[in-house]
Backbone of each chain as ProteinMPNN parsed JSONL, in Angstrom:
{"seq_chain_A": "XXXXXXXXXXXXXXXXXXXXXXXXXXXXXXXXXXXXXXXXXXXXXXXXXXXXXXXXXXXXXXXXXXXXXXXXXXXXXXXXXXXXXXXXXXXXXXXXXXXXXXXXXXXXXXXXXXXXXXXXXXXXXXXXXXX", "coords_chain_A": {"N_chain_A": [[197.065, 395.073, -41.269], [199.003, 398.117, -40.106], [202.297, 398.834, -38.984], [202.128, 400.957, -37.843], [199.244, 401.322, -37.108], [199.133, 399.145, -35.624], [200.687, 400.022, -33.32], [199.568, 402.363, -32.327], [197.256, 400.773, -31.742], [198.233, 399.969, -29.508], [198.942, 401.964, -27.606], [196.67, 403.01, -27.607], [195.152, 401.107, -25.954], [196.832, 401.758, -23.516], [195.98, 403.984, -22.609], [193.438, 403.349, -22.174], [192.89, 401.419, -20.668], [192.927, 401.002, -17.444], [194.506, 399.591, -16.012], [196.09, 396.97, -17.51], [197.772, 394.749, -18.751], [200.334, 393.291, -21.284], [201.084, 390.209, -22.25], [202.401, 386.69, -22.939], [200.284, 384.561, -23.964], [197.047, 383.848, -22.508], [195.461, 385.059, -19.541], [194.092, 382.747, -19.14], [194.997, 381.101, -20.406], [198.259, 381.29, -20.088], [201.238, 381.776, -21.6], [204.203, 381.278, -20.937], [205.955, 381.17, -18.014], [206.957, 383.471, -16.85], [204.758, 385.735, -17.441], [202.96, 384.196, -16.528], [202.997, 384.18, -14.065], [202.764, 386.579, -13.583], [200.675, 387.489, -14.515], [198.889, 385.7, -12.25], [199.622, 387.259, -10.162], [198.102, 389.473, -10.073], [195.045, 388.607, -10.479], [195.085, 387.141, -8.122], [195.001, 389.529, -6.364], [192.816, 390.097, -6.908], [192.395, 392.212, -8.874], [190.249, 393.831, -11.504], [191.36, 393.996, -14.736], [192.625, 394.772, -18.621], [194.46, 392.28, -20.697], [196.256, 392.097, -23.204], [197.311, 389.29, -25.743], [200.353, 389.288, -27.076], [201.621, 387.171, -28.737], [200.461, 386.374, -31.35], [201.199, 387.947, -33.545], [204.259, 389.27, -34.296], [205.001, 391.879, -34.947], [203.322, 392.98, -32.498], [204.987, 392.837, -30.162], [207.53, 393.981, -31.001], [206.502, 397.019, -31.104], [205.538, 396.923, -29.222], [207.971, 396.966, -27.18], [209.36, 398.776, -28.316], [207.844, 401.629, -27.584], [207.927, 401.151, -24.549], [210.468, 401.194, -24.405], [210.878, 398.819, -23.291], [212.685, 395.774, -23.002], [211.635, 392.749, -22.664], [209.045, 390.459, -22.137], [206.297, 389.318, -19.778], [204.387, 392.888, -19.577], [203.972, 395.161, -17.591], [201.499, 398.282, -16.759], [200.161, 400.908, -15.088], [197.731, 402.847, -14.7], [198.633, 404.405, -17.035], [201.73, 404.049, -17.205], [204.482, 402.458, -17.364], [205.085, 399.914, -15.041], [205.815, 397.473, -14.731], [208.33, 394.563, -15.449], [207.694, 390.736, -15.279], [209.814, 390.464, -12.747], [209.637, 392.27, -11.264], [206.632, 393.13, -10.439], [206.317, 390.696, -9.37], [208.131, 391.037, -6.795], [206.724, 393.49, -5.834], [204.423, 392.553, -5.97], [204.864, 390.976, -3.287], [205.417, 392.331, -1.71], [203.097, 393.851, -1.138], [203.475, 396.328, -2.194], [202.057, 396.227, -4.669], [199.553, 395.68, -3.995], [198.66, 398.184, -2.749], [199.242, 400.003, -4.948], [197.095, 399.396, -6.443], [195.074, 399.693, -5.611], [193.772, 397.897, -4.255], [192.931, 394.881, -1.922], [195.578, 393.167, 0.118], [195.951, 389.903, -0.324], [195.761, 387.209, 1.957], [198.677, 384.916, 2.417], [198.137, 382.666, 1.977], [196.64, 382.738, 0.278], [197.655, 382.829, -2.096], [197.757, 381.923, -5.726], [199.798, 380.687, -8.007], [199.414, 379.987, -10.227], [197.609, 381.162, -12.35], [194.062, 382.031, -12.313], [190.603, 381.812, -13.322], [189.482, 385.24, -14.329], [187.969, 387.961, -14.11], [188.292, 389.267, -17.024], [189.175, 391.571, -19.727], [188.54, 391.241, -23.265], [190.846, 392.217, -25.943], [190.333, 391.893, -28.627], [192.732, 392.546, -30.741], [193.623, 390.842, -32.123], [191.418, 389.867, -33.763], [191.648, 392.118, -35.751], [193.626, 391.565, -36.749], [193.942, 390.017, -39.295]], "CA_chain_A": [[197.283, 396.128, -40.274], [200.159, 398.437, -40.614], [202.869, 398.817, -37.693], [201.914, 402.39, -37.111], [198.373, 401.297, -36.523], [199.512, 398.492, -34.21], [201.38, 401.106, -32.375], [198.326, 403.135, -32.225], [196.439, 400.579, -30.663], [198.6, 399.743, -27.738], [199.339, 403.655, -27.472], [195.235, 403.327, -27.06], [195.046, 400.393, -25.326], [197.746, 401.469, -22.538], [195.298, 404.583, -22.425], [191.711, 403.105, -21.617], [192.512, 400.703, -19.133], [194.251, 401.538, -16.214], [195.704, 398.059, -15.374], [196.6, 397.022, -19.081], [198.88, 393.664, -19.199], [200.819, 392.866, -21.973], [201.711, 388.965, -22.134], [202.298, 385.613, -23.954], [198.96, 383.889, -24.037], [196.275, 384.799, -22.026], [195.259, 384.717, -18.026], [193.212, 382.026, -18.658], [196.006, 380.077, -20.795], [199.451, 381.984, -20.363], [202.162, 380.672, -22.792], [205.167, 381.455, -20.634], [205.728, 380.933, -16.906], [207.072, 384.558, -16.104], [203.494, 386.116, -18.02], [201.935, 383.42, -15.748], [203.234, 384.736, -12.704], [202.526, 388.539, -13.302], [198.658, 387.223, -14.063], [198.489, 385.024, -11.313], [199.587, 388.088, -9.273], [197.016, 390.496, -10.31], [194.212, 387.725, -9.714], [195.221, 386.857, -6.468], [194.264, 390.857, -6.106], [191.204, 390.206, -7.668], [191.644, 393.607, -9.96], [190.001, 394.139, -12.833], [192.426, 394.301, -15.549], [192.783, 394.038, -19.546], [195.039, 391.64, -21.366], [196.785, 391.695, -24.49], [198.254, 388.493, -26.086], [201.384, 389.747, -27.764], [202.085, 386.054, -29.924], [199.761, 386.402, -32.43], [201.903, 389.145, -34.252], [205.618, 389.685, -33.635], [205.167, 393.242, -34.789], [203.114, 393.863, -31.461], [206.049, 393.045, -29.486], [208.414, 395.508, -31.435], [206.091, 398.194, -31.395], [205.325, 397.57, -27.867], [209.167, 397.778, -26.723], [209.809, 400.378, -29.372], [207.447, 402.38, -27.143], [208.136, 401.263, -23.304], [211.366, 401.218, -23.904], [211.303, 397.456, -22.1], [212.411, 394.673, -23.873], [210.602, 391.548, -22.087], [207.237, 390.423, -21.739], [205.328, 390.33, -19.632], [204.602, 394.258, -19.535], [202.244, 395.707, -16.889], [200.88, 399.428, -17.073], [199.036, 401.11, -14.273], [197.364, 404.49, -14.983], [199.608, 405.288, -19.16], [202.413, 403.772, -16.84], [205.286, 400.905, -16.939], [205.102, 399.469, -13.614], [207.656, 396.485, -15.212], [207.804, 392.874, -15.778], [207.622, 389.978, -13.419], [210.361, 390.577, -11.831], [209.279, 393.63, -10.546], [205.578, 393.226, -10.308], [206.724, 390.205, -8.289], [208.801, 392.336, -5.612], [205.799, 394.536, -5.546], [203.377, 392.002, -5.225], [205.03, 390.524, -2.273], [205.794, 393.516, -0.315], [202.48, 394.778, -0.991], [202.948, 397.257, -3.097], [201.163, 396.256, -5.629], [198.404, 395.692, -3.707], [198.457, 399.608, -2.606], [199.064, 400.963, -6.232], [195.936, 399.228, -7.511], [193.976, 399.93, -4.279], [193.291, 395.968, -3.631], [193.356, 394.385, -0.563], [196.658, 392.129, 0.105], [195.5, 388.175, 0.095], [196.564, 386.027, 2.929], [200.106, 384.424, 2.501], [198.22, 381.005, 1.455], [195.475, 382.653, -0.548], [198.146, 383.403, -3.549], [198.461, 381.101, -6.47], [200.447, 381.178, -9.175], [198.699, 379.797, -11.61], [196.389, 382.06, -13.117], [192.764, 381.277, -11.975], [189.778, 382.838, -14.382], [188.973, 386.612, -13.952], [187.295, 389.637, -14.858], [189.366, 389.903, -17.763], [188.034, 392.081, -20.915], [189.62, 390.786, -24.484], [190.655, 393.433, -26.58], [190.42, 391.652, -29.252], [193.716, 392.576, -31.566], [194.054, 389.431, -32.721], [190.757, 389.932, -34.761], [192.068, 392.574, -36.236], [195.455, 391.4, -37.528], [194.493, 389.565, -40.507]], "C_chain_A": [[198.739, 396.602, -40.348], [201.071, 398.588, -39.339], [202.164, 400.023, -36.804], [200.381, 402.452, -36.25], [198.541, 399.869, -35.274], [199.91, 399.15, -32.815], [200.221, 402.221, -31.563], [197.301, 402.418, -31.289], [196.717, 399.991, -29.674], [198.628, 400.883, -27.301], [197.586, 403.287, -26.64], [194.532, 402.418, -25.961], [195.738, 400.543, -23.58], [196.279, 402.819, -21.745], [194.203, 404.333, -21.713], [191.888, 402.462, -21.049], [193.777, 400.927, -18.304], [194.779, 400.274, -15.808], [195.708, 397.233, -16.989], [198.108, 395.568, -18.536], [199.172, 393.072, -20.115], [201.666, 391.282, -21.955], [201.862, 388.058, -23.205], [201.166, 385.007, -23.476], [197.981, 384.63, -23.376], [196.487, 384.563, -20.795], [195.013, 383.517, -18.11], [194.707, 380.539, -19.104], [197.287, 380.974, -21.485], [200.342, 380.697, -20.907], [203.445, 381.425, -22.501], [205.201, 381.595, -19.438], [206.149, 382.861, -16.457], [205.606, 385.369, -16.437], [202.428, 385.095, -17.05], [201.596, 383.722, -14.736], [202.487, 386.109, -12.731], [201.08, 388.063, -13.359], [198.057, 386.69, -13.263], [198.053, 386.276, -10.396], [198.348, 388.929, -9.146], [195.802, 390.055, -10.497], [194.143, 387.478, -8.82], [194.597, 388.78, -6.186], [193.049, 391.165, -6.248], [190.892, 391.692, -8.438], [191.067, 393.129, -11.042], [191.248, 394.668, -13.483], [192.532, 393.685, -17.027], [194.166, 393.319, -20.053], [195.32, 391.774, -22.875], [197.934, 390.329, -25.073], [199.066, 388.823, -26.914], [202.159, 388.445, -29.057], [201.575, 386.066, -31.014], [200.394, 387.331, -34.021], [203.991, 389.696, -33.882], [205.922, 391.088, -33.564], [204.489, 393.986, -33.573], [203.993, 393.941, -30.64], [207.015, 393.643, -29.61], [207.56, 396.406, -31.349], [206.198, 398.426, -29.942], [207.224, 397.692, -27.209], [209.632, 398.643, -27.435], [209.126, 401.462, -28.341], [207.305, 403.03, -25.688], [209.576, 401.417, -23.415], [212.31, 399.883, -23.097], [211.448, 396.416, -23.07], [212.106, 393.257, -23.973], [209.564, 391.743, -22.195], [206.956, 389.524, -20.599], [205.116, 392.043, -19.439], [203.789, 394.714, -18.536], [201.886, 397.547, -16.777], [200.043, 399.674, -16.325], [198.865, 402.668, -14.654], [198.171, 404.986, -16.32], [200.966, 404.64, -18.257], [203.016, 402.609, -16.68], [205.066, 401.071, -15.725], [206.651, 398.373, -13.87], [206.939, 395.607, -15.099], [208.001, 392.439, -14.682], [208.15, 390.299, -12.492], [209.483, 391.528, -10.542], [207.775, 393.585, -9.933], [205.562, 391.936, -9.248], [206.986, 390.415, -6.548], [207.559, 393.125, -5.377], [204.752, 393.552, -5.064], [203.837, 391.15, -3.528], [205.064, 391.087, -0.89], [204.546, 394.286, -0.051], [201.859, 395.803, -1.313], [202.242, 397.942, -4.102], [199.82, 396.7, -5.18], [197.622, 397.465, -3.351], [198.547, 400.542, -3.823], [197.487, 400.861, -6.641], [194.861, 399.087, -6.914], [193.197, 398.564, -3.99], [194.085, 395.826, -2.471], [194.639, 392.95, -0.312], [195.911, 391.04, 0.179], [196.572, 388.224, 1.066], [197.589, 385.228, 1.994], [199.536, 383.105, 1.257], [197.341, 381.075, 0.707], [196.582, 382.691, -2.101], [197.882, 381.944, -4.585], [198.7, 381.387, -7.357], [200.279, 381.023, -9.792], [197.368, 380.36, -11.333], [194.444, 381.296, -12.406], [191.807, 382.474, -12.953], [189.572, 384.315, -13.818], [188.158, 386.768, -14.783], [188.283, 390.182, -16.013], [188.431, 390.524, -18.988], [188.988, 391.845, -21.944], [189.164, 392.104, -24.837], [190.436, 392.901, -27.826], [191.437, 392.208, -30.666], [193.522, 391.467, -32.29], [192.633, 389.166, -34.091], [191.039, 391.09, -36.14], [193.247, 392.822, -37.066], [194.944, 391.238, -39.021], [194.096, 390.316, -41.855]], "O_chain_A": [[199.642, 395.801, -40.589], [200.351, 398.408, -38.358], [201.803, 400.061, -35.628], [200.146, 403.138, -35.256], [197.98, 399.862, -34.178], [199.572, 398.889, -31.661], [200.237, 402.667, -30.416], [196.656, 402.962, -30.393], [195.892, 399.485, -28.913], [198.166, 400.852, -26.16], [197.378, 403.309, -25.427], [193.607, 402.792, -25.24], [195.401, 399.822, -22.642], [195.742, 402.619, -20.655], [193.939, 404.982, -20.701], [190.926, 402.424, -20.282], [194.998, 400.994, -18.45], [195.759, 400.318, -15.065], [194.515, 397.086, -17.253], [199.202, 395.822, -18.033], [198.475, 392.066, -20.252], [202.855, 391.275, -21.639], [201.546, 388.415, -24.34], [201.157, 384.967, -22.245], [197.911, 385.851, -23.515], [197.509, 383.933, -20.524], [195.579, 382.835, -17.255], [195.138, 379.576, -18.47], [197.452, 381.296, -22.662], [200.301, 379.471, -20.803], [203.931, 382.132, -23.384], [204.288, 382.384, -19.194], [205.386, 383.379, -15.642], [205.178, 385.758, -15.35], [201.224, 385.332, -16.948], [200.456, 383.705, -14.271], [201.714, 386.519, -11.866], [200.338, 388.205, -12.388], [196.841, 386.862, -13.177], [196.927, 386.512, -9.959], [197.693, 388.988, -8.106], [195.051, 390.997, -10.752], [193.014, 387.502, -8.331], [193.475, 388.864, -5.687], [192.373, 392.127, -5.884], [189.798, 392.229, -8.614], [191.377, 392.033, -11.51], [192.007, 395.513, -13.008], [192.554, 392.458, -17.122], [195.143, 393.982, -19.704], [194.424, 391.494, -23.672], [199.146, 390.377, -24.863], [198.517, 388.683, -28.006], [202.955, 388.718, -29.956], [202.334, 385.699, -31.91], [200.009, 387.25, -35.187], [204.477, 390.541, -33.131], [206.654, 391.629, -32.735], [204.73, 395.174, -33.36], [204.099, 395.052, -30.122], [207.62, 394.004, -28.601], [208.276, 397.264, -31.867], [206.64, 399.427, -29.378], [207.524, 398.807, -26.782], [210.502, 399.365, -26.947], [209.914, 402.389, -28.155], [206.973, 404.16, -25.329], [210.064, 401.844, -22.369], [213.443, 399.777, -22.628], [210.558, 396.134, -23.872], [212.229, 392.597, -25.005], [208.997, 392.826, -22.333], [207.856, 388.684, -20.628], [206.177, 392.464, -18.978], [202.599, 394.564, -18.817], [203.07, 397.846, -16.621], [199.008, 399.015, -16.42], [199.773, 403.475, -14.85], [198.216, 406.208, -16.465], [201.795, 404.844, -19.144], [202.476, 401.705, -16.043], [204.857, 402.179, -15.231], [207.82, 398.41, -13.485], [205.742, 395.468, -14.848], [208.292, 392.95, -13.6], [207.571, 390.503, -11.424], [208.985, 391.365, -9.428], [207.71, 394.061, -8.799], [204.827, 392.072, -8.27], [206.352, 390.102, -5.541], [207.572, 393.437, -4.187], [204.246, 393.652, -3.947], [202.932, 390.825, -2.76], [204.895, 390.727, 0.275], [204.501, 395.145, 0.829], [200.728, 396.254, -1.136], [201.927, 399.091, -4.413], [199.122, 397.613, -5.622], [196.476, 397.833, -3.608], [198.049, 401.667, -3.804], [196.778, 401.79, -7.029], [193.845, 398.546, -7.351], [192.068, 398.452, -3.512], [195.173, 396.25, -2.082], [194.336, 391.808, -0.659], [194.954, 391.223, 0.931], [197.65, 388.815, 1.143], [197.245, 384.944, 0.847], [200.078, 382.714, 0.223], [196.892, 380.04, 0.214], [196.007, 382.546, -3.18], [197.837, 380.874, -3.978], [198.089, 382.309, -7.898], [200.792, 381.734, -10.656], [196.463, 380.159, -10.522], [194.064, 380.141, -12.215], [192.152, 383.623, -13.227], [189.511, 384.361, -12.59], [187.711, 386.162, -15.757], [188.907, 391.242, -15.966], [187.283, 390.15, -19.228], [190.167, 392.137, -21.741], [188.193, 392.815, -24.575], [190.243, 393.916, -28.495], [190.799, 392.276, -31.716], [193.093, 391.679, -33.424], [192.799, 388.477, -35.097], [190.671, 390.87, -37.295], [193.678, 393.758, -37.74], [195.311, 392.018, -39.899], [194.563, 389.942, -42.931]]}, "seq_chain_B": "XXXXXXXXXXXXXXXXXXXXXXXXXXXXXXXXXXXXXXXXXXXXXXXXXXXXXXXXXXXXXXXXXXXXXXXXXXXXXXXXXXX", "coords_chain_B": {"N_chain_B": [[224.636, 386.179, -36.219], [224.581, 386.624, -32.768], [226.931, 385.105, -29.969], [226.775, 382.241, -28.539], [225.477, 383.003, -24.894], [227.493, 383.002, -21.901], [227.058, 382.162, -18.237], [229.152, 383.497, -16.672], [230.383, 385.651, -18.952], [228.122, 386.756, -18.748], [227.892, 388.163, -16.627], [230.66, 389.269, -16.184], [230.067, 391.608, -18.221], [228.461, 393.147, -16.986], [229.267, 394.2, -14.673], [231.202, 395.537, -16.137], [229.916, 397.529, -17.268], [228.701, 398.592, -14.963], [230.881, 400.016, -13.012], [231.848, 399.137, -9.69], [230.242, 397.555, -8.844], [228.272, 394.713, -6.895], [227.983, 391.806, -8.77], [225.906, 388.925, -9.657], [225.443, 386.121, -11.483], [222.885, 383.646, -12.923], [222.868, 380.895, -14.851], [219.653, 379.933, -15.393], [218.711, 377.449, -16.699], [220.773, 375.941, -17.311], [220.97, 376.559, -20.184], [221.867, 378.208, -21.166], [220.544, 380.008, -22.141], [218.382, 381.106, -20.285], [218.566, 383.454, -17.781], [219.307, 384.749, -14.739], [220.044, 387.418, -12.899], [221.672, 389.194, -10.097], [222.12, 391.983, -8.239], [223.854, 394.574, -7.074], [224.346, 397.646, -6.677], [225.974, 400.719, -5.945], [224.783, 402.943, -7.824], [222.326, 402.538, -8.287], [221.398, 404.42, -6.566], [218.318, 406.541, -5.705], [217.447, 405.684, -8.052], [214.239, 404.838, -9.284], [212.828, 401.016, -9.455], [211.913, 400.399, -12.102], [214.015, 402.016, -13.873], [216.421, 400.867, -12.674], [216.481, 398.527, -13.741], [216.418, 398.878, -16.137], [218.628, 399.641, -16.495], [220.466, 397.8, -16.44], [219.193, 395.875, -18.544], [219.766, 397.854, -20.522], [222.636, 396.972, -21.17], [223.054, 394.87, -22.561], [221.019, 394.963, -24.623], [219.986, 394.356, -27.725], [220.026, 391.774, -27.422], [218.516, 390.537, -25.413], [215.755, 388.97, -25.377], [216.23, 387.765, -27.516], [219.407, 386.0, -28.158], [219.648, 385.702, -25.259], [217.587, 384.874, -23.812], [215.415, 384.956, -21.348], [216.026, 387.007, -19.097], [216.121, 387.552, -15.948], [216.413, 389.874, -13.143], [217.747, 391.115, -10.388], [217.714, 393.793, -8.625], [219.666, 396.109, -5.963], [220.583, 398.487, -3.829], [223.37, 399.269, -2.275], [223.281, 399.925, 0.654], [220.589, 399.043, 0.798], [220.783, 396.205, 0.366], [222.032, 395.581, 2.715], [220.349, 395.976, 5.063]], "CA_chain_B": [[224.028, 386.387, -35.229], [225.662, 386.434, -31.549], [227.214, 383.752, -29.819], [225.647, 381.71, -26.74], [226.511, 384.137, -24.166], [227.341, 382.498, -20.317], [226.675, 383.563, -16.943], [230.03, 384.593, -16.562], [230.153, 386.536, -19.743], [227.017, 388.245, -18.449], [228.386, 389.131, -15.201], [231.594, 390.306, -16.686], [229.61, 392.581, -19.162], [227.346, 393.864, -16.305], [230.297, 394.292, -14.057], [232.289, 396.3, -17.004], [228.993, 399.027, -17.129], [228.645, 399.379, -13.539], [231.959, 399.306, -12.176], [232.466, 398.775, -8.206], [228.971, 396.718, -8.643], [228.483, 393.225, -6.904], [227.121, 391.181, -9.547], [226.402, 386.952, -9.352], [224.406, 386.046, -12.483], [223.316, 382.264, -13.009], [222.145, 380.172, -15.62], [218.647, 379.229, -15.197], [218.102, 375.944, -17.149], [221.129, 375.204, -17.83], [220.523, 376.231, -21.725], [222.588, 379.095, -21.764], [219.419, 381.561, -22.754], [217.371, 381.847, -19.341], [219.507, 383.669, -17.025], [219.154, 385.166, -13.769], [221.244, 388.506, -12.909], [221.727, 389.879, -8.649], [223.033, 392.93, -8.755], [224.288, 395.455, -5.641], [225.418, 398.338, -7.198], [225.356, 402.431, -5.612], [224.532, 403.621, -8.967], [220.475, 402.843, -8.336], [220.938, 404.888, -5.857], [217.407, 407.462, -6.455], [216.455, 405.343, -9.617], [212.972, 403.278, -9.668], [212.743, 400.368, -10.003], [211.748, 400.325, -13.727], [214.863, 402.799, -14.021], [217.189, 399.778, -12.118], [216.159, 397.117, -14.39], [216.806, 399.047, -17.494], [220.53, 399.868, -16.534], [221.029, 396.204, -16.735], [219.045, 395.57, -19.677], [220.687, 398.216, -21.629], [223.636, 396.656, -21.174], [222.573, 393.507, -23.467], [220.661, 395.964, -25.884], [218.707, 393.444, -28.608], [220.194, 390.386, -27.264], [217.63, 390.076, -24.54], [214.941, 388.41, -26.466], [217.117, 387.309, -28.779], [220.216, 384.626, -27.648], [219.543, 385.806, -23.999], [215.48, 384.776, -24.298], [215.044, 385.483, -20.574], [216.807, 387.501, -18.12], [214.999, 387.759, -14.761], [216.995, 390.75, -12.724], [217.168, 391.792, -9.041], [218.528, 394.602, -8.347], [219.258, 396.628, -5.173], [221.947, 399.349, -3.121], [224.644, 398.592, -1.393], [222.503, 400.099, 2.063], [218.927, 398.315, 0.718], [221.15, 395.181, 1.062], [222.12, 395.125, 4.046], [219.246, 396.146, 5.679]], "C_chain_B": [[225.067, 386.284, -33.542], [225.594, 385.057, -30.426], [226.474, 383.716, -28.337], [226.092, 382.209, -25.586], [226.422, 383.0, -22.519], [227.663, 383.139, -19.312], [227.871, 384.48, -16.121], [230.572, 385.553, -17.203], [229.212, 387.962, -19.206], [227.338, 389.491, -17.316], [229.633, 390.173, -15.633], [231.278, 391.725, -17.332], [229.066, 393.635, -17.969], [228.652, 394.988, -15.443], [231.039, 395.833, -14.452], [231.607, 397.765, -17.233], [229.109, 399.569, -16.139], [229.716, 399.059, -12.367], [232.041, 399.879, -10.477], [230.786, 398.215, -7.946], [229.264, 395.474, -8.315], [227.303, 392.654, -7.724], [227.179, 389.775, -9.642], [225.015, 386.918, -10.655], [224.551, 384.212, -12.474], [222.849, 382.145, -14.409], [220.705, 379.287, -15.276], [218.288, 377.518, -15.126], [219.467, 375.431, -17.578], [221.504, 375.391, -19.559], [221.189, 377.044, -21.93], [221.724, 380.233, -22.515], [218.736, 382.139, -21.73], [218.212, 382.273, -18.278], [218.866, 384.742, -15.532], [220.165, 386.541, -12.877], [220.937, 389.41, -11.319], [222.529, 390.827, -8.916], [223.008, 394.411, -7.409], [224.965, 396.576, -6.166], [224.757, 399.884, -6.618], [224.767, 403.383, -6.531], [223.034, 403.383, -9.314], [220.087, 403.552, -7.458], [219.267, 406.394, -5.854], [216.78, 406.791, -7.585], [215.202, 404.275, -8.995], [213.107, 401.668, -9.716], [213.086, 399.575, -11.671], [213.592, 401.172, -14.422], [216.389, 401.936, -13.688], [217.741, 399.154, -12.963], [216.529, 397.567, -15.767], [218.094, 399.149, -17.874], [220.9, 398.491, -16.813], [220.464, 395.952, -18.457], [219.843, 396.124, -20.885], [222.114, 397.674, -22.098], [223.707, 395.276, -22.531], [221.864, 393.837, -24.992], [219.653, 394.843, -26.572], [218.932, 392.476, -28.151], [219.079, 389.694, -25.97], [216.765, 390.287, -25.641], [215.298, 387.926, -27.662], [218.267, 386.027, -28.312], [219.517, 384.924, -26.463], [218.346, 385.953, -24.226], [214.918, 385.658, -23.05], [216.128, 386.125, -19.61], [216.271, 388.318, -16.918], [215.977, 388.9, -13.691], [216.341, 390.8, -11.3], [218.149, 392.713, -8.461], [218.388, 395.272, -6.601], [220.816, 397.673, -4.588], [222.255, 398.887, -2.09], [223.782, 398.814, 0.258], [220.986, 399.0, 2.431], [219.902, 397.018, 1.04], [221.541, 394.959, 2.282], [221.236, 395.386, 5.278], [218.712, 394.946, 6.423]], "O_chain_B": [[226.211, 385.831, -33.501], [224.659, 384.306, -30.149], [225.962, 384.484, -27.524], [227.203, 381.826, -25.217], [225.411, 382.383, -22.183], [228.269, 384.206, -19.208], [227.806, 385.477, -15.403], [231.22, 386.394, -16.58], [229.321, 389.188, -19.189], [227.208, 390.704, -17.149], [229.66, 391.398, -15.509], [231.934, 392.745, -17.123], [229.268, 394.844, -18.081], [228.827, 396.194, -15.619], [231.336, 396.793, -13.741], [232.217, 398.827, -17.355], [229.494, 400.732, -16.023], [229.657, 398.349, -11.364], [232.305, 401.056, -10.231], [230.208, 398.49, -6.895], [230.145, 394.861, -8.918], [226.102, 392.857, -7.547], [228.288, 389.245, -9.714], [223.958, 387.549, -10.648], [225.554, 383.546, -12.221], [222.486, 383.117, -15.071], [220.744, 378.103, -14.941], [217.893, 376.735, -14.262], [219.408, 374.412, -18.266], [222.182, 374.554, -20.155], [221.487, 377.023, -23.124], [222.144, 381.107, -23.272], [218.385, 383.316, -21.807], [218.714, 381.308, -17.703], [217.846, 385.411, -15.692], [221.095, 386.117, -12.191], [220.036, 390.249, -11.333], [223.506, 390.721, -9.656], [221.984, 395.013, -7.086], [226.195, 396.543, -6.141], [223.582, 400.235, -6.721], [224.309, 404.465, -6.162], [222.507, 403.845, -10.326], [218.889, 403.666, -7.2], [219.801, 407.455, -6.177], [215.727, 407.205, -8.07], [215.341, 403.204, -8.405], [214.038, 401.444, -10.489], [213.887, 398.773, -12.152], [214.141, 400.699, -15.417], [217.399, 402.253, -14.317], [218.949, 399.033, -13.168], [216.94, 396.722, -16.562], [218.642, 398.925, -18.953], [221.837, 398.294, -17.586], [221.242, 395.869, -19.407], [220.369, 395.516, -21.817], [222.615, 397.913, -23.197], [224.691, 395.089, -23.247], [222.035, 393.272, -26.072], [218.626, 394.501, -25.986], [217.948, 391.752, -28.304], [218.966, 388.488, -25.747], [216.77, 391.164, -26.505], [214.602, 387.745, -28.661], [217.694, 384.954, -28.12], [218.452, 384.307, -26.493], [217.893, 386.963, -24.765], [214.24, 386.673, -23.214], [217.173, 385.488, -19.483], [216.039, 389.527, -16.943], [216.65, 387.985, -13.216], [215.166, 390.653, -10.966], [219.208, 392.397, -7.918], [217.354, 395.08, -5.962], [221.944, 397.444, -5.023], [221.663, 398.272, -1.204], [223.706, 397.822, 0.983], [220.514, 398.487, 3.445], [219.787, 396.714, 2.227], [221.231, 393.897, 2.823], [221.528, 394.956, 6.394], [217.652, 395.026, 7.044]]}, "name": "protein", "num_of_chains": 2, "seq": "XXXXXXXXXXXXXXXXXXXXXXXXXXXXXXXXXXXXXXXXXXXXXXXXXXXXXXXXXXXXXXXXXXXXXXXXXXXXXXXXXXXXXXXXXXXXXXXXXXXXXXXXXXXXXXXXXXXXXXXXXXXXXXXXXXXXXXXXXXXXXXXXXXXXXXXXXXXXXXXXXXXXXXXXXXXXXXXXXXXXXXXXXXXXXXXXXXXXXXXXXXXXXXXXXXXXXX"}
């Protein structure tokens, strides 16, 4: 796979799903505590939302900050849009905000946890496509 | 490659972009790569979020993800703080 088509299919990927998270590992088994957090968050919401594991390839992680502009991961994307990394999706999930971008209902204080619990997640499967 | 940068390096650097900014940066672990960066400066005044977080990052350019692995940011204006 060549960069340009890597590029192509986050470009397409950021496209078709409107909540689109870019991380290290997955929801189910994130492979970095800030990527843990941002998926916890957006479980505790109970959205629907796809996943991309970004380790499998180092060129998806240059293509993908070649193209946000951001140069951490986790990445999150609502509607073709950075939203930002933990930090941020953090701050948002606490205040709320999140919960009002992605039209989910806030959890209770003591429903959150931070480790990831299974979802509704849809693989995109990249990773079959690398080799 | 560039040298092991520390949290008063970082602050200085941050400091030296956005000058009359209060900036307190730590060291996470200890390791001198995961760092933590507070930052009070009038110059987000109108920007995003996403728009915040990049003024800092730019400041570091490739070295975030690179020596500086993580750098967790919180930014805010001089009024949002004291709120």
């Amino acid at each position: 796979m060549t960069n340009d088509e890597i590029r192509g299919f986050i470009e397409n990927a950021i496209k078709e799903n409107s909540v689109m998270l870019f991380m290290k590992g997955t929801p189910h088994q994130p492979a970095c505590g800030f990527s843990a957090r941002t998926a916890g968050a957006l479980n505790a919401l109970g959205v629907q939302y796809a996943a991309l594991d970004i380790l499998p390839d180092p060129r998806i992680r240059e293509e993908l900050s070649g193209l946000s502009g951001w140069p951490t991961i986790p990445q999150l994307f609502v509607d073709g849009e950075l939203v930002g990394g933990s930090d941020i999706v953090m701050e948002m999930f606490e205040s709320g905000e999140l919960a009002s971008l992605l039209g989910a209902e806030q959890p209770e204080e003591e429903a959150f946890e931070p480790e990831p619990q299974p979802v509704q997640q849809r693989p995109i499967g990249l990773e079959n496509k690398l080799d | 490659m560039f040298p092991m940068p520390s949290p008063q390096e970082l602050q200085d650097r941050i400091t030296a972009a956005l000058p009359g900014a209060e900036v307190r940066v730590e060291d996470l672990t200890g390791g001198g790569d995961h760092f933590r960066a507070e930052v009070v400066s009038d110059r987000f005044e109108g920007l995003s979020r996403i728009q915040q977080h990049k003024l800092i990052y730019d400041v570091f350019g490739d070295e975030v993800g690179g020596p500086i692995h993580a750098l967790s940011i919180k930014t805010s204006t001089p009024t949002g703080a004291t709120q």
